[in-house]
N, C-alpha and C positions, 0 to 999 in steps of 0.2 A: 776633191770632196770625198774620195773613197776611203783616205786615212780618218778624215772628221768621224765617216759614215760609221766606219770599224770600230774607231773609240766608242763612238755613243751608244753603237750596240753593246760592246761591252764593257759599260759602265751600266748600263739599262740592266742589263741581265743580271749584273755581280749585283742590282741594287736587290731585283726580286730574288736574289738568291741569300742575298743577308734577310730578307724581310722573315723568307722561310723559316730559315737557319734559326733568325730571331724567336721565333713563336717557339718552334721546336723546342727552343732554351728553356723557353719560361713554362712550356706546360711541364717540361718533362721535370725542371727544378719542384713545379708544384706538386707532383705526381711523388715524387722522393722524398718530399718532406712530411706530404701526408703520410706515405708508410713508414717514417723513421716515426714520426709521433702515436701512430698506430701500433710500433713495435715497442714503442717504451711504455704506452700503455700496459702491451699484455707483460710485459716486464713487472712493471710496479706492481697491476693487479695480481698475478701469480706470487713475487715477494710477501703481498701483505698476506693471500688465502694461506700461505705455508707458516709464515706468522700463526695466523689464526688457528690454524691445525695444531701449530706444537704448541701453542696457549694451550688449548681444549684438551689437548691428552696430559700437558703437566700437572693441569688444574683436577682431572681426574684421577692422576697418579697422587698426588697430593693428598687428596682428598680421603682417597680408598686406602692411603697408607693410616694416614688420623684417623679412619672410619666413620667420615663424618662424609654428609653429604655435597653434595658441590651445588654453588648457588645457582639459583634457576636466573638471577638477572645478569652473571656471571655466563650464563652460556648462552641466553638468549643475544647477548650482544656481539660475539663470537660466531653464531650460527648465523646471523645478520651479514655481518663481514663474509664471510666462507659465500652466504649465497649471493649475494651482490658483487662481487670479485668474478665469479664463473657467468655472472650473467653481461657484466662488461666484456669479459675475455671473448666470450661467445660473439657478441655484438662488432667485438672489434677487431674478428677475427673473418665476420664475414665483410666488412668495411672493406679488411686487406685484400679477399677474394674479390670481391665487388671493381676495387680500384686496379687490380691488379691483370683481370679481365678487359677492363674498357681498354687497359693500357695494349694489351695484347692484340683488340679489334682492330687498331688501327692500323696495325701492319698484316693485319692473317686475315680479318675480317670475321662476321657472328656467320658459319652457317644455318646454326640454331638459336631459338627464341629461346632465352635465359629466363627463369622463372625470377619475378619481383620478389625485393626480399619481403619479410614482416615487418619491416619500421620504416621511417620514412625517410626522404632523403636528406632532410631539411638536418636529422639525428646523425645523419652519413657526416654532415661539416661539422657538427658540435664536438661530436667525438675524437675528432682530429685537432682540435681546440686545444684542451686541456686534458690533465691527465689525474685522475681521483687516488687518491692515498687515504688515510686512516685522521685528515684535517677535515674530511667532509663531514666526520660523524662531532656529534654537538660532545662527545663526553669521549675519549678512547679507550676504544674495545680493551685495551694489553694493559696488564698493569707496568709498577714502573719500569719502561724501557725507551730511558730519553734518547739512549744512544742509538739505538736502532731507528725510532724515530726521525732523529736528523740526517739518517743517513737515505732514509725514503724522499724525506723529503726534498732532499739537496738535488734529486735525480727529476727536477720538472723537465715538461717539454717548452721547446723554444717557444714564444709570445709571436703571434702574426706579424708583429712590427720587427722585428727579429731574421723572421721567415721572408720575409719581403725584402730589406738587407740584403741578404746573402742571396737572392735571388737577382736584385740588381748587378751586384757586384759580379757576380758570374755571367752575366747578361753584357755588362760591360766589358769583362776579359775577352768576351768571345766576339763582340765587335770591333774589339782591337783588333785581334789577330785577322779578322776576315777584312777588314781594311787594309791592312797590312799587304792580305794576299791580293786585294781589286788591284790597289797599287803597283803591286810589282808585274800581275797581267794586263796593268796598263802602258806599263813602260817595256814589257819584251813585244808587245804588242807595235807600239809606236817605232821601237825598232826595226823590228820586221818590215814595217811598213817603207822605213826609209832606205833599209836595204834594197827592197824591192825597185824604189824610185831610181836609186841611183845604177841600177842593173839593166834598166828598162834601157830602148835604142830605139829612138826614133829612126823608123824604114826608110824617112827620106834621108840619111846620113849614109847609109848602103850606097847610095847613087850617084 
């Protein structure tokens, strides 16, 4: 019974030790994907404010060369861009602190009370969702620049169904290989054991 006993111990323990291993996969998958969308975020939104910038100074360079004035619905939609751009960046930059923090509690732990952000949290998962370009505005702030355009816009973040994919798939490599390894500390295991058996000497054979 003591070979049965050994296996089942550890086949018991390599189970709670995949379970761990398991979760560990999946938050830390989730935790990575939040900050890669978080970083493509301040990505796109920086791209378009720098757009908006060099719009704004061309249109005045333009302008001041003609001596004419520069259109006020021409910059108000510009100045719209410029501040909605920094106020995402901002937003999605404490998101990253925020995630990037819990992530760190868990191995170092809070010795201090962390101040609540200003938004809420419900804002914390929207923002990791999707990712805002110059499609959101109903008319486009730039004049013609299709080409730049497509190329903001080809740079989406991956779709939750997407995200969960490659979360599985990784989720599954990694219980192959921990299977792999139950397995083979189940059979150096059952070896040892039979070694043992066949080494052993019953004392009444001494006599």
């Amino acid at each position: 019974m003591t070979f049965f006993d050994t296996v089942k111990g550890t086949v018991n323990t390599a189970a709670d030790t995949i379970s761990n291993v398991t979760q560990n996969i999946v938050e830390k998958n989730r935790t990575n994907a939040k900050l890669n969308r978080l970083r493509l975020i301040m990505k796109c939104e920086s791209e378009l404010m720098n757009r908006a910038y060099i719009a704004l100074g061309k249109s005045f360079y333009e302008n001041a060369k003609k001596g004419e004035s520069v259109s006020e619905d021409q910059q108000k939609k510009l100045f719209e861009v410029i501040e909605n751009s920094k106020a995402k960046i901002a937003k999605a930059r404490e998101c990253y602190r925020q995630i990037v923090d819990n992530s760190n509690d868990v191995f170092y732990g809070t010795p201090e009370t962390q101040p609540k952000p200003e938004f809420k949290n419900d804002e914390v998962v929207d923002i990791t969702v999707a990712c805002s370009n110059e499609n959101e505005y109903k008319s486009s702030p730039f004049e013609a620049q299709t080409e730049q355009k497509e190329e903001v816009a080809a740079e989406q973040p991956k779709t939750a169904e997407e995200v969960k994919a490659e979360e599985k798939d990784s989720v599954d490599k990694e219980m192959e290989a921990l299977k792999a390894y139950v397995n083979k500390l189940s059979q150096r295991d059952a070896k040892d054991e039979s070694l043992d058996a066949d080494t052993e000497t019953d004392d009444t054979e001494l006599f």
